[in-house]
N, C-alpha and C positions, 0 to 999 in steps of 0.2 A: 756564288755557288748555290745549287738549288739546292735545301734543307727536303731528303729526303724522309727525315723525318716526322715531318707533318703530317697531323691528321686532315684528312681532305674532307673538304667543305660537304655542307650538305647538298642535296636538290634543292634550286632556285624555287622560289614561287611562281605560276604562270603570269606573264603579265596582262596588263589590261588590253581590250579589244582599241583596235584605232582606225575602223571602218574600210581594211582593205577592201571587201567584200562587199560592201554596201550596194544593195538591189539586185545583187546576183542571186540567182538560182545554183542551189550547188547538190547532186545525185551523190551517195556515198554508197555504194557497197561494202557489207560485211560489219553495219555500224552496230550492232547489239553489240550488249558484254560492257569489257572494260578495255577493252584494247584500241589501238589505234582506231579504228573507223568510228567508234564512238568518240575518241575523242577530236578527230579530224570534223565531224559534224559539230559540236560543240562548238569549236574555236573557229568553224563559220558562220555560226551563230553569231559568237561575239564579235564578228570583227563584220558584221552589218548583214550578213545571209542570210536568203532564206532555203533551209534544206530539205532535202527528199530524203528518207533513212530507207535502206533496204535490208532483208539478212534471210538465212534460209531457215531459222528460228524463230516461227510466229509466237508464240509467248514471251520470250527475251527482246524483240522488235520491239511490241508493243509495249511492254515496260519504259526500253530506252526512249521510244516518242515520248512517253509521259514525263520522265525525267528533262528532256530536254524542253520541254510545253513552259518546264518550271524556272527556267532559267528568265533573267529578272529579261533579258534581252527580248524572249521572245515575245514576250507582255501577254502568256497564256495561250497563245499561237500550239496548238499541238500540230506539229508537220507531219505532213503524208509519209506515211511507213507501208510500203508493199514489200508483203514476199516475196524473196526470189532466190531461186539455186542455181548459180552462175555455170551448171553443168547441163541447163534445161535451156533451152533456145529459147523456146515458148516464153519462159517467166521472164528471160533477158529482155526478149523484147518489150513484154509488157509492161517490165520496169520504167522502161525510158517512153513508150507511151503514156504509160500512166502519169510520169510528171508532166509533160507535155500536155496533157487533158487538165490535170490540176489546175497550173501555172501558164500555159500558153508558148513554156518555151523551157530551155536549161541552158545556161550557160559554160558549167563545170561540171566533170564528171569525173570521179575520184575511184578508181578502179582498185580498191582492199582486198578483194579477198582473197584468201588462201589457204595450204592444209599443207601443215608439216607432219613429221614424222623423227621415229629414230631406228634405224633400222641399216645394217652394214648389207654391200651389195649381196655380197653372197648369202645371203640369208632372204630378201628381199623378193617376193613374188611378184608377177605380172599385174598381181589384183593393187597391190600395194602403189607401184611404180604408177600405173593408169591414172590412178584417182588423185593420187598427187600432182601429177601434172595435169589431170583433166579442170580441176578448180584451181589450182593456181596459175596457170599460163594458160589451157585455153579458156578458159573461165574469163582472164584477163582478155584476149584477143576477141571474145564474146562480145563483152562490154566494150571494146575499144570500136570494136565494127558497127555496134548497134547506136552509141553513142555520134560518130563517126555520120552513118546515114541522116541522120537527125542535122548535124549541123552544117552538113553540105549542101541540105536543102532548104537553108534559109542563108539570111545577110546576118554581116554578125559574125562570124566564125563562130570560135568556143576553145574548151581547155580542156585538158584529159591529164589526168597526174595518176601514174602508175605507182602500186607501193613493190617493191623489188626488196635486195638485200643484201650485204658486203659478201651473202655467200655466191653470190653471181660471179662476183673476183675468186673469193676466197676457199681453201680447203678444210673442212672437219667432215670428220669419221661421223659414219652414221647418218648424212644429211644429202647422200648422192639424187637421190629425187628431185628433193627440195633443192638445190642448189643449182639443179640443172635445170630447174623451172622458172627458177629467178632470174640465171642467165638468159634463159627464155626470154621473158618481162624485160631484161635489159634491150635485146636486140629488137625487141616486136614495138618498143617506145623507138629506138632512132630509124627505125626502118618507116615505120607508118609517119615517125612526124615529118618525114622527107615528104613523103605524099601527101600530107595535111597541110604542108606549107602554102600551097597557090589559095587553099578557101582560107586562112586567115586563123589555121585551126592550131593552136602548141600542146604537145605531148611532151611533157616530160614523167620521170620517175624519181623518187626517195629510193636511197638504201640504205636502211637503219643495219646498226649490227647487233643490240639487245635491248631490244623496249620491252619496259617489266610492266608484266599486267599477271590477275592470276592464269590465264589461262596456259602460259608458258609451262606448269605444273603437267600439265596434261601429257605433255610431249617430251621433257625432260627434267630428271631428279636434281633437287637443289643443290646437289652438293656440283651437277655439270653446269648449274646455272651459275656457280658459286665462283667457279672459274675463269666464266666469260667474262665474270664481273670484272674478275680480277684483271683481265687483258685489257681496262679500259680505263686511259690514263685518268680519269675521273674518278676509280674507283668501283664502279656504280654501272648498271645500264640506264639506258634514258628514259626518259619520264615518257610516257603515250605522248605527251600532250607535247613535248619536245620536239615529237618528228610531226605531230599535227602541224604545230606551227610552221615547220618547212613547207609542208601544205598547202599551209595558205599562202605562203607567200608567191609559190609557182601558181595557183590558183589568180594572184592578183596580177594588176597592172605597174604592178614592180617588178616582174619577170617576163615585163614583152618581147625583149629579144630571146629568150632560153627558148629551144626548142630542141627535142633529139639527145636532152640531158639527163644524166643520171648523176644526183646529188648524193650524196654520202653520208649519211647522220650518224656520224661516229665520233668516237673519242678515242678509238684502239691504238695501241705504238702499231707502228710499220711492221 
């Protein structure tokens, strides 16, 4: 009989790097701050990468290169950080040229970003609706397309890992934009990877359901975060660096057959 009365364990510590990654090039959009895309660039770090950081935040960018310069793996390597606002065609492209000019090539292209909200339909303006879906799904579809040209025209294929979210499946109040952006993200990963399959190219996606960083503060009050927590048999929502690590593993050559999948990083009851 399970003792529900236990306190539940803490957050694990991350573990060590085991050179999934090793000599890859890996692109992350959205990696400033603390949130997932910093931490997904990090733990391609550690696991033998080398990365491109992107963010539409040139002071917070260039903070997180430096942090990440500092990591013992890099050996003082500060990586190429370009601006970009995944709602600007222009910067898109320039992103994935500009690694391409760096590096000679990119092998993985990790498509982060996105812009939530909280806000019920009926309350909800045109201006609202737009920009939510314009940086999180077509922002992704940006990235997916730009990245995409890039490795169609070389040997090699390459990798695209979408980050998506359980609200693609799922319903909450307040979150009809975002969720419809996500389901977005879900269908624009198995539709394109059907087409990316003859160059050798896998597209998958993550769908976290609450990865704590502070920026979640912004978008909803603790005591709605306090809740979600509660919905997850852990307790807790996951660490950044929890759903980074699915990351890399769709990012490695331990997920050569995955393609057109959308993974789950959750811990919720059904």
């Amino acid at each position: 009989m399970t003792d529900t009365t236990r306190t539940m364990p803490p957050a694990p510590q991350p573990p060590a790097g085991h050179g999934l990654l090793t000599g890859k090039i890996v692109v992350v959009t959205a990696a400033a701050g603390t949130g997932i895309g910093f931490a997904t660039a990090k733990r391609c770090i550690e696991e033998g990468a080398t990365v491109v950081v992107s963010d539409a935040h040139e002071r917070r960018l260039g903070e997180t290169a430096d942090v990440l310069a500092a990591l013992p793996e890099s050996k003082g390597v500060r990586p190429l950080a370009v601006v970009c606002n995944v709602t600007d065609e222009q910067q898109v492209q320039g992103l994935y040229d500009a690694a391409v000019a760096e590096h000679g090539r990119f092998d993985v292209a990790v498509n982060n970003a996105g812009l939530g909200g909280q806000v019920d339909v009926v309350d909800m303006t045109d201006e609202q609706w737009d920009l939510v879906l314009d940086v999180t799904l077509t922002g992704t579809f940006r990235c997916t397309r730009a990245a995409l040209r890039h490795f169609y025209s070389r040997e090699g294929g390459g990798v695209i890992v979408n980050n998506a979210s359980v609200l693609g499946w799922r319903a909450q109040a307040g979150q009809s934009h975002y969720a419809a952006a996500k389901a977005g993200v879900m269908a624009l990963t198995r539709c394109s990877a059907v087409e990316a399959a003859p160059y050798g190219v896998r597209i998958n996606a993550v769908s976290p359901s609450l990865a704590v960083h502070p920026f979640l503060n912004k978008v909803m009050a603790d005591d709605e975060l306090a809740v979600l927590a509660s919905r997850e048999v852990f307790g807790r929502g996951a660490e950044v660096w929890e759903v980074a690590n699915v990351i890399a593993f769709l990012a490695s050559e331990y997920a050569t057959f995955m393609t057109g999948e959308v993974v789950s990083v959750s811990s919720q009851h059904a």
